[in-house]
SETORBA-900287 format. One record per residue (C-alpha): residue in three letters; x, y, z. Coordinates in steps of 0.1 Angstrom, whole numbers, padded with zeros to 4 digits, always signed. Layout:
% SETORBA-900287
ALAXYZ
...
This chain:
% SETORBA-900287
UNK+1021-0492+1190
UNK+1043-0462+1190
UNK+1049-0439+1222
UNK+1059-0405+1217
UNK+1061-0377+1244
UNK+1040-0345+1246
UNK+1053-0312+1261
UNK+1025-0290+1271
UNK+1026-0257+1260
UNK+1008-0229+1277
UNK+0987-0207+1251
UNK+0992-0229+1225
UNK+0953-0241+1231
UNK+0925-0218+1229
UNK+0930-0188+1245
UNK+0902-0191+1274
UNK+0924-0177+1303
UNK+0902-0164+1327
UNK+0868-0169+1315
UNK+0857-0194+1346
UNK+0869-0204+1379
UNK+0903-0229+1372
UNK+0883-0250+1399
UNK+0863-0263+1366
UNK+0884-0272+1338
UNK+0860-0286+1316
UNK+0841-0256+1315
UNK+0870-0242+1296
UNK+0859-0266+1267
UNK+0838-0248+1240
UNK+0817-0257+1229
UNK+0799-0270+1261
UNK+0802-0311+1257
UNK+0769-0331+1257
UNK+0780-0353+1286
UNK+0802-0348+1315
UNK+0808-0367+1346
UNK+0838-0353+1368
UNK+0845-0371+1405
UNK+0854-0351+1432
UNK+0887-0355+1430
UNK+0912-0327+1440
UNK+0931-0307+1408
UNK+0961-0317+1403
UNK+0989-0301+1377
UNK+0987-0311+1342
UNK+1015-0335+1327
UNK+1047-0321+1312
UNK+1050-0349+1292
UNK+1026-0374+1276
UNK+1035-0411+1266
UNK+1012-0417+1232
UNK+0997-0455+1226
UNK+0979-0456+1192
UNK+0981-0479+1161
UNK+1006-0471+1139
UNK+0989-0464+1110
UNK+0968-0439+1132
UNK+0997-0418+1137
UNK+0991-0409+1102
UNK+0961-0397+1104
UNK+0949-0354+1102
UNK+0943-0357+1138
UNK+0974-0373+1157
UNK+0999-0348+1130
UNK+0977-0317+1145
UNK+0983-0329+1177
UNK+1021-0331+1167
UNK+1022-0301+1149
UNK+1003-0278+1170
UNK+1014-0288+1207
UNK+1053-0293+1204
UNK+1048-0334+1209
UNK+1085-0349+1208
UNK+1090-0387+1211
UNK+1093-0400+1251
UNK+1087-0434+1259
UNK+1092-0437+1298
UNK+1066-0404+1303
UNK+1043-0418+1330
UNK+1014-0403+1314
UNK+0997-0418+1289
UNK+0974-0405+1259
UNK+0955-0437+1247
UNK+0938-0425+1213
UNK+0918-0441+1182
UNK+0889-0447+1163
UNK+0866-0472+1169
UNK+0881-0503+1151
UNK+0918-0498+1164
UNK+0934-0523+1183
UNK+0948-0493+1208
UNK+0912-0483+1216
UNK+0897-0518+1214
UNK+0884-0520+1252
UNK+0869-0484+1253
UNK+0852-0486+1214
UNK+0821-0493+1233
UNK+0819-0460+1248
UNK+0821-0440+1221
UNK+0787-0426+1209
UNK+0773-0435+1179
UNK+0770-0402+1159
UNK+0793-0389+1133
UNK+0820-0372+1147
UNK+0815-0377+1182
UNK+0841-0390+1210
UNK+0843-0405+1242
UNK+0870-0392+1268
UNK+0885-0402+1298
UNK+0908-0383+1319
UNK+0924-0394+1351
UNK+0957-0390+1372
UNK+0971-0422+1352
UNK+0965-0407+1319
UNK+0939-0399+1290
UNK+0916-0421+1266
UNK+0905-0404+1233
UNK+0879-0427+1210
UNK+0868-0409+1180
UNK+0833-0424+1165
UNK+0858-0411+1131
UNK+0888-0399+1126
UNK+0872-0362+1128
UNK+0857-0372+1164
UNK+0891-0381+1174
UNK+0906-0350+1163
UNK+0874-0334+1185
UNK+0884-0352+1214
UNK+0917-0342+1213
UNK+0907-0306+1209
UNK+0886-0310+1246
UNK+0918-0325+1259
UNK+0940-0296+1249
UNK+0915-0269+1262
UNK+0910-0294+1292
UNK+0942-0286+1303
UNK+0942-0247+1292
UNK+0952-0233+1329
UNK+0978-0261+1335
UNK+0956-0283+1362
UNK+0941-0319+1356
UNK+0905-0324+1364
UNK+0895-0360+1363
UNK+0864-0367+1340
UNK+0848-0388+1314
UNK+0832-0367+1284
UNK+0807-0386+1260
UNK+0800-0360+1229
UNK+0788-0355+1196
UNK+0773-0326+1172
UNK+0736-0315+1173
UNK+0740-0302+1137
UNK+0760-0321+1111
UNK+0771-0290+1093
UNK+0783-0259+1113
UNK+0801-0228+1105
UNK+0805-0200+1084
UNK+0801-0186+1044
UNK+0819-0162+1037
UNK+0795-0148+1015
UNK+0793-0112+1025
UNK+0797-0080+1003
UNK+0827-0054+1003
UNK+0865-0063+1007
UNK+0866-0102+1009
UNK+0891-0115+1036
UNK+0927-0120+1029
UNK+0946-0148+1026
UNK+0958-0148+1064
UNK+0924-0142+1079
UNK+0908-0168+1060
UNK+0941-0191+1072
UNK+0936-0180+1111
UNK+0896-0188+1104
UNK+0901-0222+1097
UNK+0920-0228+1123
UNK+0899-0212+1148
UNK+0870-0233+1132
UNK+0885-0264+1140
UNK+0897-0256+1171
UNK+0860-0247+1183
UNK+0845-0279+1164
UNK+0830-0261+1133
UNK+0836-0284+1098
UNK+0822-0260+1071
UNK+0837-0232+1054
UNK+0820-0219+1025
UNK+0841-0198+1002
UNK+0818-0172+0985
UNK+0829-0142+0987
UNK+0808-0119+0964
UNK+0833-0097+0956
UNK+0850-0125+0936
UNK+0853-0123+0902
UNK+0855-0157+0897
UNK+0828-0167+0919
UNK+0803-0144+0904
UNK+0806-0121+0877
UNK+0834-0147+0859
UNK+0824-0179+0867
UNK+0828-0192+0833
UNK+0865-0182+0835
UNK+0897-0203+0855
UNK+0911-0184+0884
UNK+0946-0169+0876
UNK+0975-0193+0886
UNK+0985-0174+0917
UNK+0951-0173+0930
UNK+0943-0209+0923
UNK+0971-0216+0947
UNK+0960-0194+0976
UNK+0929-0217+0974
UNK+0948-0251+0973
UNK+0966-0239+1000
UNK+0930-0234+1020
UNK+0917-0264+1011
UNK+0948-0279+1021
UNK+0949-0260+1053
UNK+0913-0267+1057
UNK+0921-0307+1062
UNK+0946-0301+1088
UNK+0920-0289+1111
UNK+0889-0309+1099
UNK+0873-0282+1077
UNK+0855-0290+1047
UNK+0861-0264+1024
UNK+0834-0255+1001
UNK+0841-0239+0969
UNK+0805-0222+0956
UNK+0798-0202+0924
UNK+0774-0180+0914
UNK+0762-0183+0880
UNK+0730-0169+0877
UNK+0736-0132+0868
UNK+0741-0142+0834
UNK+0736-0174+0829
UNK+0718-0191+0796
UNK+0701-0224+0799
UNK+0720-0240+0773
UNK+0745-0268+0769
UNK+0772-0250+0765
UNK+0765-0229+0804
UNK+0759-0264+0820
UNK+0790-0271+0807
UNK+0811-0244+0812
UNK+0796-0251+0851
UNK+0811-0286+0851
UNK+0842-0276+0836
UNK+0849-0251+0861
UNK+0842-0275+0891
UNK+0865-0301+0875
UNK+0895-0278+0877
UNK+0890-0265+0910
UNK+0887-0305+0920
UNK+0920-0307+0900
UNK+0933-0286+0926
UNK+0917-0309+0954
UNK+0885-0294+0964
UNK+0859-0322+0973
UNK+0830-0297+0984
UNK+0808-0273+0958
UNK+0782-0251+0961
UNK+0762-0234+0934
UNK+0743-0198+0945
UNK+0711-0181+0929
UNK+0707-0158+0953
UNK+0702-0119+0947
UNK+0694-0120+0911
UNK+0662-0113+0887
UNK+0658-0122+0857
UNK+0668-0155+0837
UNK+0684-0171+0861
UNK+0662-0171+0886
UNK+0638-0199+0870
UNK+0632-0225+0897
UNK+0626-0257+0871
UNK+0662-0244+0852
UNK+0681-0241+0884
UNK+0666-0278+0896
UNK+0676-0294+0862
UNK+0707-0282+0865
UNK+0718-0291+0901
UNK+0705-0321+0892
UNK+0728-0326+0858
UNK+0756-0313+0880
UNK+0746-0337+0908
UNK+0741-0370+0886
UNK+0769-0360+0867
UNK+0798-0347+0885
UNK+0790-0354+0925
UNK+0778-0386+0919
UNK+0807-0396+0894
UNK+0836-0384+0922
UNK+0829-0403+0953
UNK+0847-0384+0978
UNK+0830-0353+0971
UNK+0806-0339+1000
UNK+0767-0333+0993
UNK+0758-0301+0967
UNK+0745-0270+0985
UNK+0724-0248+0965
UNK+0716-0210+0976
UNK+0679-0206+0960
UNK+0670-0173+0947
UNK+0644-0173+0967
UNK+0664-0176+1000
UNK+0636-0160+1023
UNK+0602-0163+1034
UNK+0596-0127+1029
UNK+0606-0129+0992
UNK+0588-0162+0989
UNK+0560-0163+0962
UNK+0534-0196+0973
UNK+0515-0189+0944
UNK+0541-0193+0916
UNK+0553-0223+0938
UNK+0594-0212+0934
UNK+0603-0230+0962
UNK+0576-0261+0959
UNK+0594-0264+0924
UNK+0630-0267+0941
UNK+0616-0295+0969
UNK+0599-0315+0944
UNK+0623-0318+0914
UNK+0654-0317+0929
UNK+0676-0345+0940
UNK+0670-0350+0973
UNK+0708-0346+0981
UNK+0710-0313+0972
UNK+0710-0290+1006
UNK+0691-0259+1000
UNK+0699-0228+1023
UNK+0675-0206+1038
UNK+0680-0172+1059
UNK+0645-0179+1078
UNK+0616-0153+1075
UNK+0636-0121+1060
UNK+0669-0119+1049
UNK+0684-0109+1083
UNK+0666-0133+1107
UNK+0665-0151+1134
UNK+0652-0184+1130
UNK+0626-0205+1150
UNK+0607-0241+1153
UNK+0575-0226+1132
UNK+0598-0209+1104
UNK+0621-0242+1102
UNK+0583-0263+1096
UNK+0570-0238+1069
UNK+0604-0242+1050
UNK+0610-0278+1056
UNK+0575-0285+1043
UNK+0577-0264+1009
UNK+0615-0279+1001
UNK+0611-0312+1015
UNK+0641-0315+1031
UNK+0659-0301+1058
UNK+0666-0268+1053
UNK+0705-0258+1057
UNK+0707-0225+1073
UNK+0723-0195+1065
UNK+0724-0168+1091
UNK+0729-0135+1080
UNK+0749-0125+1116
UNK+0773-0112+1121
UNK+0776-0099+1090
UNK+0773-0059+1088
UNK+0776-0050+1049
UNK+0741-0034+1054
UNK+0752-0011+1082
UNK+0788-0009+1074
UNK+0798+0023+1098
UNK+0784-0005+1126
UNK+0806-0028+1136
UNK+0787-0063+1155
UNK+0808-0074+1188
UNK+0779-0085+1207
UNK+0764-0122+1214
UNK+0750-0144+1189
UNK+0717-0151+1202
UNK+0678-0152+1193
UNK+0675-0190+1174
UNK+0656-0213+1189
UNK+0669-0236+1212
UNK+0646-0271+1201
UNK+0655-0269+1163
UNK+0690-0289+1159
UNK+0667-0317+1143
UNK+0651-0295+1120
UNK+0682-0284+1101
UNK+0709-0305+1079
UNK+0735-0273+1084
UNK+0741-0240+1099
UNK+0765-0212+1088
UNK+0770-0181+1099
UNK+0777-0150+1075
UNK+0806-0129+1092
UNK+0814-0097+1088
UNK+0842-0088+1066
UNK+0860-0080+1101
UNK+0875-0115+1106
UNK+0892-0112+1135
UNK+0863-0092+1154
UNK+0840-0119+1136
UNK+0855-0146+1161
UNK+0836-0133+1192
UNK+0803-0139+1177
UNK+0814-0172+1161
UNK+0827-0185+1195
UNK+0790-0186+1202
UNK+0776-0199+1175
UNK+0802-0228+1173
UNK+0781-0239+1210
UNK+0752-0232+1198
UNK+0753-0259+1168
UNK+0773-0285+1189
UNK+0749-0285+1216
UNK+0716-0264+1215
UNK+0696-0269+1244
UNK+0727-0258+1266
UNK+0735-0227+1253
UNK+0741-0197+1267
UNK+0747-0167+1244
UNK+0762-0142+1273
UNK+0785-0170+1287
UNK+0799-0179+1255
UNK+0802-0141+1245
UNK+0821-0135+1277
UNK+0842-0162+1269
UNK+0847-0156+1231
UNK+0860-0119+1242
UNK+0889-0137+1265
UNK+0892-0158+1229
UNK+0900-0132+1205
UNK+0919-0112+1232
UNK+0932-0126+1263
UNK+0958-0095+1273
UNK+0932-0068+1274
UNK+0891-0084+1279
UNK+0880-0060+1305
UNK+0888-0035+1280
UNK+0877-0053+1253
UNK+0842-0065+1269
UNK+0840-0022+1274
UNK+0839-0016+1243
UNK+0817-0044+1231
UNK+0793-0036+1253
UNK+0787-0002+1231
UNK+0790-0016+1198
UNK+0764-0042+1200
UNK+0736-0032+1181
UNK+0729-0025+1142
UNK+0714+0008+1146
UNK+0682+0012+1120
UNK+0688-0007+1089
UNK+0670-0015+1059
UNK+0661-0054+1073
UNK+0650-0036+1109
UNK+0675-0064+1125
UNK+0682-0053+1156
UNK+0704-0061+1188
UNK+0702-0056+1224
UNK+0727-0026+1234
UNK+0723-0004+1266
UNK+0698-0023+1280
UNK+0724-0020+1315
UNK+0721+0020+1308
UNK+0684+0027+1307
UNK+0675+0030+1343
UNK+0706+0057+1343
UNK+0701+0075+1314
UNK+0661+0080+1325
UNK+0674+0093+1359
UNK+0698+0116+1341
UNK+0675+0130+1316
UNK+0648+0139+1349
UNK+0684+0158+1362
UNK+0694+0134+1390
UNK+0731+0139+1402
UNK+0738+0106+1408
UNK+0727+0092+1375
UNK+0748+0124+1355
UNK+0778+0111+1378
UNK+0772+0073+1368
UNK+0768+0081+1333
UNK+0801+0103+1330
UNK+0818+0075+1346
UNK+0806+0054+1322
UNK+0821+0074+1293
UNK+0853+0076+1308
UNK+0854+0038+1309
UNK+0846+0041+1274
UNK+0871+0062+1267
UNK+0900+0043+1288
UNK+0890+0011+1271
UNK+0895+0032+1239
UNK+0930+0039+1249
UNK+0937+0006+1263
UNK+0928-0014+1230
UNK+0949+0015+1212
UNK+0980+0004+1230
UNK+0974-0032+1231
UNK+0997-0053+1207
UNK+0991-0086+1213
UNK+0966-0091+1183
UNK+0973-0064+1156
UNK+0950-0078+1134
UNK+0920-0072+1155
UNK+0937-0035+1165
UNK+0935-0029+1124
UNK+0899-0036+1122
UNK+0887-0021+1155
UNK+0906+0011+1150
UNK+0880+0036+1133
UNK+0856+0022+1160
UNK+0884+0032+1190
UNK+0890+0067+1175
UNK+0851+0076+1173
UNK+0847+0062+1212
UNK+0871+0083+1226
UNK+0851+0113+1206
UNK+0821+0095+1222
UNK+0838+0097+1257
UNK+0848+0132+1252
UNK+0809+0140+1244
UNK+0797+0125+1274
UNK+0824+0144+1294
UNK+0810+0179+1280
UNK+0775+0175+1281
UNK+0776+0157+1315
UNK+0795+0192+1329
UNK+0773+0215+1311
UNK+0743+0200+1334
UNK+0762+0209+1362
UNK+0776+0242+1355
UNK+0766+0269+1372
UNK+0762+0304+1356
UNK+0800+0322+1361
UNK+0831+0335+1345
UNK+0853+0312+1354
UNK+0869+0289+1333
UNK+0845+0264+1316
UNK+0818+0284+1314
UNK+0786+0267+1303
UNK+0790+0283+1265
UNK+0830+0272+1266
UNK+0815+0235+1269
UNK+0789+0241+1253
UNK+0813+0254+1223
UNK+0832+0221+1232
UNK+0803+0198+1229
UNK+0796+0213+1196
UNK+0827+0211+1184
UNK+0832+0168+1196
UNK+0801+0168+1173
UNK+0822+0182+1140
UNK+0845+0161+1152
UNK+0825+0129+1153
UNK+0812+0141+1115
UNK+0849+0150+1104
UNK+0862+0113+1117
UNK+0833+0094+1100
UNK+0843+0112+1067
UNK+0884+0110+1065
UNK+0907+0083+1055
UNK+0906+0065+1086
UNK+0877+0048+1076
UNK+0878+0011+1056
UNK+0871+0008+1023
UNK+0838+0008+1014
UNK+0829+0022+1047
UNK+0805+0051+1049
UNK+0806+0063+1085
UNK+0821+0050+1119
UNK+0790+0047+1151
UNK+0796+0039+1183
UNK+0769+0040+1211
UNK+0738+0043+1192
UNK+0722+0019+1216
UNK+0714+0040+1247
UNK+0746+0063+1257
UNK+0750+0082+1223
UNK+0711+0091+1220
UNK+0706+0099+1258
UNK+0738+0123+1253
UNK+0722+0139+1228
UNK+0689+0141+1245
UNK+0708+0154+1269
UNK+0725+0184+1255
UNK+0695+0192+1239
UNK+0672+0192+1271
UNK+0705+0214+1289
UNK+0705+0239+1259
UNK+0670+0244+1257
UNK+0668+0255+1294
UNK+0699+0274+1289
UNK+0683+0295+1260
UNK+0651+0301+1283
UNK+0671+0313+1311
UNK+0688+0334+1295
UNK+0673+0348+1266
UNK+0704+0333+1246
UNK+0693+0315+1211
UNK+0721+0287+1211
UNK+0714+0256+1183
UNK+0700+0224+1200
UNK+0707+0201+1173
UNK+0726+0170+1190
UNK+0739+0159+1156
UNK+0765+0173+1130
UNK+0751+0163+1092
UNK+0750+0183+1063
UNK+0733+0156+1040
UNK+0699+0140+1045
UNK+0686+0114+1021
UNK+0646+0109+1018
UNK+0629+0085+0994
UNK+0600+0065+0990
UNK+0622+0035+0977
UNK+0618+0018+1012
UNK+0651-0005+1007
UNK+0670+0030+1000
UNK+0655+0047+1030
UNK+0683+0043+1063
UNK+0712+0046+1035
UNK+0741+0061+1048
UNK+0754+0095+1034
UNK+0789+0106+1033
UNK+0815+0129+1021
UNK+0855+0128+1021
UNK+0865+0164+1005
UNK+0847+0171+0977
UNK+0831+0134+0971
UNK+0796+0128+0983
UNK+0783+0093+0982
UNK+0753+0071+0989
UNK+0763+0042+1005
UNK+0754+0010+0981
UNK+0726-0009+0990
UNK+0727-0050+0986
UNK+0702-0069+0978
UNK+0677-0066+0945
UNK+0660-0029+0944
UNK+0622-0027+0938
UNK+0622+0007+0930
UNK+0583+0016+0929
UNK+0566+0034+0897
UNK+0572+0074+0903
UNK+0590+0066+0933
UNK+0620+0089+0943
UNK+0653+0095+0960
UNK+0661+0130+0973
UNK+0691+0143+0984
UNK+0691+0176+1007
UNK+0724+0198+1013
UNK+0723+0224+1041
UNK+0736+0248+1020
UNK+0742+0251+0980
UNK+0767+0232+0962
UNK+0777+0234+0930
UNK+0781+0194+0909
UNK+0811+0195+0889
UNK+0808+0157+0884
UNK+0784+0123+0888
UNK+0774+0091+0881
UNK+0756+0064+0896
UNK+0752+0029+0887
UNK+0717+0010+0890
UNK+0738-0026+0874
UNK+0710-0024+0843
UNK+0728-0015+0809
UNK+0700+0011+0793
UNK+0682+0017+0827
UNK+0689+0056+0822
UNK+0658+0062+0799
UNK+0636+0051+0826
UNK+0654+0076+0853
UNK+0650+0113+0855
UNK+0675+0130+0876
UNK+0668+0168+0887
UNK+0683+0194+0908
UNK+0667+0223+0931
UNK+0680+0260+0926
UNK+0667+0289+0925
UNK+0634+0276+0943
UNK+0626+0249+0911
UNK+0635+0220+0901
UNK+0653+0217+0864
UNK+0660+0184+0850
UNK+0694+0176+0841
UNK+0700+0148+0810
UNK+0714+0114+0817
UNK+0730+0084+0797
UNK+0753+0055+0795
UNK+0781+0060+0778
UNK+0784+0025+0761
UNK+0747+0002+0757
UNK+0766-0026+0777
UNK+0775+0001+0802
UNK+0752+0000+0837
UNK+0769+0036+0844
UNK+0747+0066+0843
UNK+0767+0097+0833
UNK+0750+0133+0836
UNK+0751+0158+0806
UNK+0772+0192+0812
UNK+0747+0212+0821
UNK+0744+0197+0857
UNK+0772+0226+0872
UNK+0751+0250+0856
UNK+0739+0267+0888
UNK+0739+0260+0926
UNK+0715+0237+0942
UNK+0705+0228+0975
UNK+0692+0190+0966
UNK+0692+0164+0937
UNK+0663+0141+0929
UNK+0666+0107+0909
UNK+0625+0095+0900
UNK+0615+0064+0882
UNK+0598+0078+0848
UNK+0589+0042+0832
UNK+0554+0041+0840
UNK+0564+0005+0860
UNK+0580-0005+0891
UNK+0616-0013+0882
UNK+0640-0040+0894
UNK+0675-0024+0897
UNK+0709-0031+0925
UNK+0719+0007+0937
UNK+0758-0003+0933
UNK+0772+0030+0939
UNK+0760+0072+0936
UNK+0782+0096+0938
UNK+0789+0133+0930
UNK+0820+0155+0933
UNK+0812+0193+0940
UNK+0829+0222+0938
């Protein structure tokens, strides 16, 4: 036995401050334990300083050395308080081993004025305990209890597996440690903007990058993270010898550099690669041949390609082919019945049947690289509560936002830990206190208007307003009250704005929030105007209806302006907040006001609510709710994700609301030769005129225009599919630069 002392830190545990009553400190635990007894006893103030009894070759372990690391713990042996801690089998935890429950990483804990007992069912249920003992303790007062708990879902938490700008180093670093503080053991690492992952696979990472991801995986362990390491071969892949082993010899040097987890995606692809008997006799070579061979690496995860129920095809039996001929230790993910989806007890049995396994879920929330001018800080809620025992994992896809990605995760680390008690707006109002303790109220403000996706491509949506309706009906019939109550609520908007502006306590989350802040206080200012132009009366004095009017109009270039300058993030194509409730009943609003303005006095001011010189119409339904946008003399169309099917004839039209001159453009469908099936035309001079396009190399998916494209003005630009087919193609980017 060894005894060393712990000083409790305040706020080096999970910043829950203030989330519930300090009357109930276990409720400060996330996620919510499965069993929990706590007396009646009186709270008392935590210990200063803890008196450790383990076995000594425990102290070695991942578990005790967090503990060390992470909460100051210096070496005391008279501390009256004592932390008895183990696994079951150590002599220090011999009397208690009973109590422990018998699932994979679950723990039994005991708490009392004496001290603390902390038996892990494995070394990763004792460094679970531990964590409930730390948060336990969060507000500085002692709450007897004895907790008995364990995982509903063996795998939970996150692939990073979304488009744009992956995550940097630090965010992934701060990820993992907020995983294992909230009892999630998976991270997949997949971001699809690596070149390695994806469109490299065949080729070793760089030495500098190899090391940022020893130095994850390495991280990883200190906080009970399995890292996985996935690749995604299928874009180009040939079913040949020398692919399969080009595959194995990339997974043995990333195990040279002490990964122990692999993955192997399909997903998003046509062609080739997407042959369900190839991928399965692969995985399976890979499985019988490198997993099996390497006994401390975890189970193979496979992304299929078709990872949907939407994109499912029954009759060419894609997925029947995957349940049947591969290993049956392969885990197969799924998204559920579309590719943005909530999933359910009926959609876990249609998938569960067809791959005959347990499907390993991959939730596509919060991630927002379909509606990237959104950003997603609302609850993670919608899955069924009665389907822990129809999955073998759950992850959820983030958005590239890490830090803002945290208040949904909070949620959804409960959720897989223990479904039947979860509650999405509890855990939301606690994951806000989370991510930022020094400023919630302002924080939950702002949240509560950028909740929702807006319309999107997948029609995912989210709850966002639904506190507003009742208001902004009353204020659109004119009721005074209502107008007041909805100006106040802008100004709250726009003080929380502020507030978050000035806050400095995470700058991280400040960085990624920031186009969102600016456009709220434009939001705020909105509501301001239009809220006094319904209660202006007819005068001279200063506002007159037309001077807010002029206002209101001008917030709206504003709004347009913002969305389009540098403030934005890369790959972003606008910046919305409140398109829920408050933003449309605001411009309902000013419309309605206008409108009665111009009848009663004979005045012909423009109605429109909404600043946008560009709107997109197609027939392409995946290309329909892309977002426009312009910074100076650039005009894009925002890329769109997943596999294109871009009907036979179908078109894509681009409108201006004036004529504009192209001085430059190319677009890129990701097919080398795709431009002979393509017409592009423009609109001047009240016909259309076709204007020649090519690729520049024959390996080149780039479509260049000919010169004669700045011939003449035009007022729109159409792009049609000429090959007599419907065409499979990505949109990956579509641009022009006018005069």
């Amino acid at each position: 036995m060894m005894t060393i002392n712990h000083l409790l830190k305040a706020g080096l545990v999970l910043a829950t401050l203030g989330c519930v009553p300090a009357s109930a400190q276990i409720s400060l635990v996330n996620p919510v334990p499965q069993q929990v007894s706590t007396p009646s006893q009186p709270l008392t103030a935590a210990p200063q300083a803890w008196r450790l009894k383990a076995d000594a070759a425990r102290l070695q372990s991942f578990a005790v050395k967090n503990l060390q690391q992470h909460c100051a713990i210096t070496c005391e042996a008279a501390a009256p308080f004592t932390l008895t801690l183990g696994v079951k089998g150590d002599k220090a935890v011999k009397k208690y081993a009973a109590k422990a429950p018998k699932h994979a990483e679950g723990y039994y804990l005991q708490l009392s004025q004496q001290g603390a007992v902390v038996v892990g069912s494995d070394e990763v249920g004792l460094f679970y305990g531990l964590q409930t003992l730390q948060q336990s303790l969060a507000e500085g007062k002692l709450q007897e209890a004895t907790v008995t708990d364990w995982p509903d879902v063996p795998f939970r938490g996150t692939v990073e597996g979304f488009y744009g700008t992956p995550w940097s180093h630090k965010a992934r670093l701060s990820q993992i440690e907020f995983y294992g503080r909230n009892k999630m053991n998976v991270y997949i690492y997949g971001p699809k903007d690596d070149p390695y992952h994806r469109d490299h696979w065949r080729v070793p990472y760089p030495e500098d990058e190899a090391k940022r991801i020893q130095e994850l995986n390495e991280h990883a362990k200190q906080w009970g993270v399995k890292f996985y390491w996935a690749i995604h071969p299928g874009v180009d892949i040939k079913w040949n010898d020398a692919d399969r082993d080009a595959l194995l010899a990339k997974f043995e040097k990333m195990y040279a550099l002490g990964i122990r987890a692999f993955a192997v995606f399909f997903d998003d692809i046509w062609g080739e690669g997407t042959k369900a008997d190839k991928q399965a006799a692969l995985l399976n070579y890979v499985d019988n041949h490198f997993i099996a061979t390497h006994k401390d690496v975890a189970p193979l995860i496979m992304c299929p390609t078709e990872y949907n129920r939407a994109w499912a095809n029954d009759e060419k039996g894609y997925l029947r082919t995957l349940g049947e001929q591969m290993n049956q230790g392969i885990e197969i993910m799924w998204t559920g019945n579309t590719v943005v989806h909530c999933i359910d007890k009926e959609s876990m049995e249609w998938i569960n049947q067809r791959i005959r396994r347990k499907a390993y879920i991959w939730w596509n929330f919060p991630v927002s690289d379909f509606v990237r001018d959104h950003i997603l800080l609302g609850p993670a809620y919608g899955n069924g509560l009665d389907i822990a025992a129809d999955m073998s994992g759950f992850v959820s896809n983030p958005m590239e936002h890490a830090e803002a990605s945290k208040i949904s995760l909070y949620g959804i680390a409960d959720y897989t830990w223990n479904m039947e008690a979860y509650e999405p707006i509890r855990d939301w109002e606690k994951g806000l206190a989370a991510v930022l303790p020094a400023a919630t109220p302002a924080l939950r403000t702002f949240a509560l208007y950028n909740k929702d996706l807006g319309p999107n491509g997948h029609g995912f949506r989210r709850e966002e307003g639904d506190e507003l309706k009742t208001v902004a009906q009353q204020a659109l019939q004119g009721q005074e009250a209502a107008l007041n109550e909805l100006a106040k609520r802008c100004r709250d908007l726009g003080t929380a704005a502020d507030v978050l502006l000035a806050d400095q306590t995470n700058p991280e989350l400040l960085r990624e929030l920031r186009p969102w802040l600016l456009q709220a206080k434009n939001v705020a200012d909105f509501g301001a105007a239009v809220t006094a132009m319904t209660a202006c009366k007819d005068g001279k004095a200063f506002p007159t209806f037309t001077d807010l009017y002029t206002q209101a109009r001008s917030i709206q270039q504003q709004m347009y302006e913002l969305e389009n300058s540098t403030v934005r993030h890369a790959l972003q194509p606008g910046i919305k907040v409140a398109t829920g409730v408050m933003l449309p009943t605001l411009h309902a609003l000013f419309k309605q006001t206008v409108e009665k303005y111009n009848t009663a006095h004979g005045t012909d001011l423009v109605t429109a609510a909404e600043y946008n010189p560009y709107k997109l119409t197609t027939d392409v339904p995946q290309l329909r709710l892309l977002p426009v946008t312009a910074r100076g003399n650039d005009v894009n169309i925002s890329p769109a994700l997943e596999v294109i099917q871009w009907p036979k004839d179908g078109s894509l039209t681009l409108e201006a609301d004036r004529d504009f001159t192209i001085v430059g453009m190319d677009f890129n469908f990701g097919v080398p030769g795709a431009a002979k099936d393509f017409k592009l035309e423009l609109y001047s001079n009240g016909q259309w005129r076709e204007v020649s396009i090519m690729h520049y190399a024959d390996n080149d998916p780039v479509i260049h225009t000919g010169g004669e494209i700045s011939a003449s003005p035009a007022s729109r630009l159409r792009v049609t599919n000429i090959s007599g087919s419907d065409r499979q193609v990505y949109f990956k980017h579509f641009k022009f630069v006018k005069q």
